[in-house]
N, C-alpha and C positions, 0 to 999 in steps of 0.2 A: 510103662513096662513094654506096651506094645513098639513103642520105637525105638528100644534098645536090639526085639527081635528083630526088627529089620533093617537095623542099620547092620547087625552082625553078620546076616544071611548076605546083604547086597556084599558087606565083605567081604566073605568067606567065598562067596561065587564071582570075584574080580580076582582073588588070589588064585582060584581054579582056573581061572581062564587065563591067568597068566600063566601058570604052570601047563597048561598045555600048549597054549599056542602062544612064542614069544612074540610075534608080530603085535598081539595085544599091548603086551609090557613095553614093545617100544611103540607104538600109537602114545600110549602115554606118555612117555617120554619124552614124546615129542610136543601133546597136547600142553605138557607144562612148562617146555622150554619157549615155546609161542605165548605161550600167556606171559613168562617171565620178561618177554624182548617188548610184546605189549607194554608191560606195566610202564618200562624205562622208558618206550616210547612218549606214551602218555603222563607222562613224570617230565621231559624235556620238553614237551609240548608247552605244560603248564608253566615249566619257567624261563622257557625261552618266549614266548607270546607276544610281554613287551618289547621285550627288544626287538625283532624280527618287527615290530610297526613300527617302532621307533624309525629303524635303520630303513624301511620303505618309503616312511615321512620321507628321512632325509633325501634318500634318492628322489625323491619326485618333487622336494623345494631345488634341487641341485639340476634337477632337468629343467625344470620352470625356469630359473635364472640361465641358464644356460641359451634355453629356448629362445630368449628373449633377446641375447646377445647376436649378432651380426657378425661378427668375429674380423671387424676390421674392412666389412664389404662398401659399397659405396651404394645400395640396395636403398 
């Protein structure tokens, strides 16, 4: 029961403090739009991962072969 009084108090005194000073209500606003942009980032991260190695493999077997070529020198 104890943590119903205090969950409703921490409410009650977050909606107060938005009602007075909105700079609070947009702190939040902001606080959630950041966590929102986080999540997606961390969502892309997770599924871009392989490919992003993949595609760096490939860069760096394409450099190697590359590397190795002469390009016609007489070297």
């Amino acid at each position: 029961m104890k943590f119903y009084y205090v969950g409703t108090t921490l409410f009650v005194l977050l909606i107060a403090l938005i009602i007075i000073d909105p700079n609070v209500g947009m702190y939040i606003d902001l606080q959630y739009k950041l966590f929102v942009i986080n999540l997606k980032r961390f969502k892309l991260m997770i599924t871009l991962y392989p490919i992003l190695m993949y595609s760096q493999w490939k860069i760096n077997q394409d450099l190697k072969k590359h590397q190795g070529n002469n390009y016609g020198s007489d070297n």
